[in-house]
C-alpha positions as a Markdown table, in Angstrom:
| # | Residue | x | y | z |
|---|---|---|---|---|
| 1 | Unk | 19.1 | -11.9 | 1.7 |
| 2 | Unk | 15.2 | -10.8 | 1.9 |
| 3 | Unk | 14.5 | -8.0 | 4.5 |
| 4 | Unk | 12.9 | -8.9 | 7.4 |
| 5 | Unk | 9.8 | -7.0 | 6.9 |
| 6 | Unk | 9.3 | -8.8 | 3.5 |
| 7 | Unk | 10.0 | -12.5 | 5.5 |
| 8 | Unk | 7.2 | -10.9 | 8.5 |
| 9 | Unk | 4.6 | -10.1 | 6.1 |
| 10 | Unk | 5.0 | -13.6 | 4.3 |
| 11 | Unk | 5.1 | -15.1 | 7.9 |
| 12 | Unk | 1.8 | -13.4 | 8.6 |
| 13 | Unk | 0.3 | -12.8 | 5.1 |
| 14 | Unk | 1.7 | -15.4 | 3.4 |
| 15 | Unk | 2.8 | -19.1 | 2.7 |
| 16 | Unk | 6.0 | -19.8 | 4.4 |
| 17 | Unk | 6.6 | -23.1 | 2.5 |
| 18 | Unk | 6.1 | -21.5 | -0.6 |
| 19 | Unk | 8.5 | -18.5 | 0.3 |
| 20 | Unk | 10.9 | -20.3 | 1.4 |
| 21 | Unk | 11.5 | -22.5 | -1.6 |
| 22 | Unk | 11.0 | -20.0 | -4.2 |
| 23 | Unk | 12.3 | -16.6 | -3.2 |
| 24 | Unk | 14.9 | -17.7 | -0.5 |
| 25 | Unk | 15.7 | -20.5 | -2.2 |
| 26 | Unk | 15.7 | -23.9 | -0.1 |
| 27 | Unk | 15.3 | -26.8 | -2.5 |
| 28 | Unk | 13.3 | -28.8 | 0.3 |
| 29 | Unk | 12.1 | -28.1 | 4.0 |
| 30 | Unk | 12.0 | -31.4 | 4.8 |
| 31 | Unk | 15.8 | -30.8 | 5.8 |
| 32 | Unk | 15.8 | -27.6 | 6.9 |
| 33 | Unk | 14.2 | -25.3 | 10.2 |
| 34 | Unk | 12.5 | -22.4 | 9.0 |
| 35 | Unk | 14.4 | -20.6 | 12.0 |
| 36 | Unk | 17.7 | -21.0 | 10.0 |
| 37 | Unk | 15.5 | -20.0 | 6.6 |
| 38 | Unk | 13.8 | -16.9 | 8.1 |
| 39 | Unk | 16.0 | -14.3 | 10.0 |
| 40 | Unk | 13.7 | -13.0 | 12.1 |
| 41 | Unk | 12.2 | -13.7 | 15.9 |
| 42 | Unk | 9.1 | -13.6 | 17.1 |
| 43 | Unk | 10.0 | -10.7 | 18.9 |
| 44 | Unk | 10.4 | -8.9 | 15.5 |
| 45 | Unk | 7.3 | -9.8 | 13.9 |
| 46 | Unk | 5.9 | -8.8 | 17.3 |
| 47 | Unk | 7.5 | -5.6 | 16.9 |
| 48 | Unk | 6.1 | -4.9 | 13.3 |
| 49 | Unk | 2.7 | -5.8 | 14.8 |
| 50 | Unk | 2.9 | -3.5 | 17.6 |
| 51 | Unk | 3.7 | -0.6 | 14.3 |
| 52 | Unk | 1.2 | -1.7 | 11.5 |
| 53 | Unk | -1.2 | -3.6 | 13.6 |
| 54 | Unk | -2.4 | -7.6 | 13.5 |
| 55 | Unk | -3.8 | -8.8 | 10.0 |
| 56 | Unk | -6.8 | -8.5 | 10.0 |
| 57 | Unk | -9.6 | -10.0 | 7.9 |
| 58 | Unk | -13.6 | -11.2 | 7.8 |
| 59 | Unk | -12.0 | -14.9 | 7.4 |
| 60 | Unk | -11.2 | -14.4 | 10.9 |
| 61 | Unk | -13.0 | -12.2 | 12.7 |
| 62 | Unk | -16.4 | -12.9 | 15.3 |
| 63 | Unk | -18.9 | -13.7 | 12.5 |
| 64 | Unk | -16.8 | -15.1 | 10.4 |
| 65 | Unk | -18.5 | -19.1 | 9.9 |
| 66 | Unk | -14.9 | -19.8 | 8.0 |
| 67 | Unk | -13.3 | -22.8 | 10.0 |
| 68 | Unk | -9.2 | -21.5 | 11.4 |
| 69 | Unk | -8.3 | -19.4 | 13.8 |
| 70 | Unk | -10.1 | -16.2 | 14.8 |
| 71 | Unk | -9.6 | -13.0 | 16.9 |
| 72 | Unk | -10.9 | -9.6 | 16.9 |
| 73 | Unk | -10.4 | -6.7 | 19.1 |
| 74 | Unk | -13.1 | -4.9 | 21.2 |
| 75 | Unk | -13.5 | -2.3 | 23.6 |
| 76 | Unk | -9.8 | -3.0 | 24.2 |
| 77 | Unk | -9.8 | -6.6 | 24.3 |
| 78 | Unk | -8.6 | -9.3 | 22.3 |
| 79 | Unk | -11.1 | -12.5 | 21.8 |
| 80 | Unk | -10.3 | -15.5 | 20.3 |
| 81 | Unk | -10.9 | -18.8 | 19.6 |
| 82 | Unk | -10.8 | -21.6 | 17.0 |
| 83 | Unk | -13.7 | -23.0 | 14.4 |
| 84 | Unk | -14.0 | -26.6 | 13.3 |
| 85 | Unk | -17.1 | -27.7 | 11.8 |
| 86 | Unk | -19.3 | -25.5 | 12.7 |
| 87 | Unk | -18.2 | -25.6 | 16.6 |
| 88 | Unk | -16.4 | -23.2 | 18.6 |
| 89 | Unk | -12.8 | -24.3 | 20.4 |
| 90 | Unk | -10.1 | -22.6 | 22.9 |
| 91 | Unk | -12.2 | -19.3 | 23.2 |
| 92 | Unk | -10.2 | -17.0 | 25.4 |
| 93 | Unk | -10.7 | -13.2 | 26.4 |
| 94 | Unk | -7.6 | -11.2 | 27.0 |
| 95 | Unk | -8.3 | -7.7 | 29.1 |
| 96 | Unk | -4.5 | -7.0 | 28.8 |
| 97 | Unk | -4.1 | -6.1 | 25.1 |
| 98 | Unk | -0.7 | -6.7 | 24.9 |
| 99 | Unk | -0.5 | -9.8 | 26.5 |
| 100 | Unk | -3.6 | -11.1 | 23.8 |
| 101 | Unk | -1.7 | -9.4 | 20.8 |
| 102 | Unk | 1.2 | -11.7 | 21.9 |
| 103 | Unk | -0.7 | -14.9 | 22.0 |
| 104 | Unk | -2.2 | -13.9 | 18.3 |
| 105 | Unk | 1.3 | -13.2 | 16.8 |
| 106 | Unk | 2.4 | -16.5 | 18.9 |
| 107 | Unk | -0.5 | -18.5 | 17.5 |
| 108 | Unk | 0.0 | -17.4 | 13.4 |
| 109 | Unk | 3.5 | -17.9 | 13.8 |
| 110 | Unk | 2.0 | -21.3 | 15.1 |
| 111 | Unk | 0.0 | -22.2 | 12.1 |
| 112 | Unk | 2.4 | -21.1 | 9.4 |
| 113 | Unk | 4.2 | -24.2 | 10.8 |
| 114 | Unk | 7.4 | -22.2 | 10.8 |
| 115 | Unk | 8.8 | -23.2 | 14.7 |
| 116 | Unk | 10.1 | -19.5 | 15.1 |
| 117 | Unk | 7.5 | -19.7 | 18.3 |
């Protein structure tokens, strides 16, 4: 079995799919839930974020014209929203940090298509 720190860095770093069929071996995903692959919660990749922080990256912070989701941190808050085309989507402003860091981890986990959200 992988640790779970490897699985939460490939959940936030990496390509699930990928992962899945190569390392843990899964012939096809098509017939399986990545929360039976991948033995870890949300609450344990929140967890790791809460120690070694969020990934960060240009790709996604405010100036960043790369289309995906993006967030940065300021003066104690999270923003965030999503870029499409050149256009702006679902900005939202979190004062509570923690309750923005959880919708970020919520959201990646999200987009890696994995359903562990």
């Amino acid at each position: 079995m992988v640790d779970k720190v490897t699985q939460i860095k490939v959940l936030l770093y990496g390509n699930a799919l990928d992962f899945a069929c190569e390392t843990l071996g899964v012939k096809d995903m098509r017939y399986h839930k990545y929360s039976k692959v991948f033995t870890v919660s949300e609450e344990e990749v929140y967890e790791y974020t809460s120690i070694n922080g969020i990934p960060q990256s240009e790709a996604t912070g405010r100036n960043s014209m790369a289309e995906g989701f993006h967030f940065f941190e300021e003066e104690g808050k999270w923003y965030t929203f999503f870029r499409e085309r050149g256009y702006i989507y679902h900005e939202k402003n979190f004062d509570d940090y923690e309750i923005g860091k959880k919708y970020i981890v919520h959201t990646l986990l999200q987009l890696a298509g994995t359903g562990l959200y």
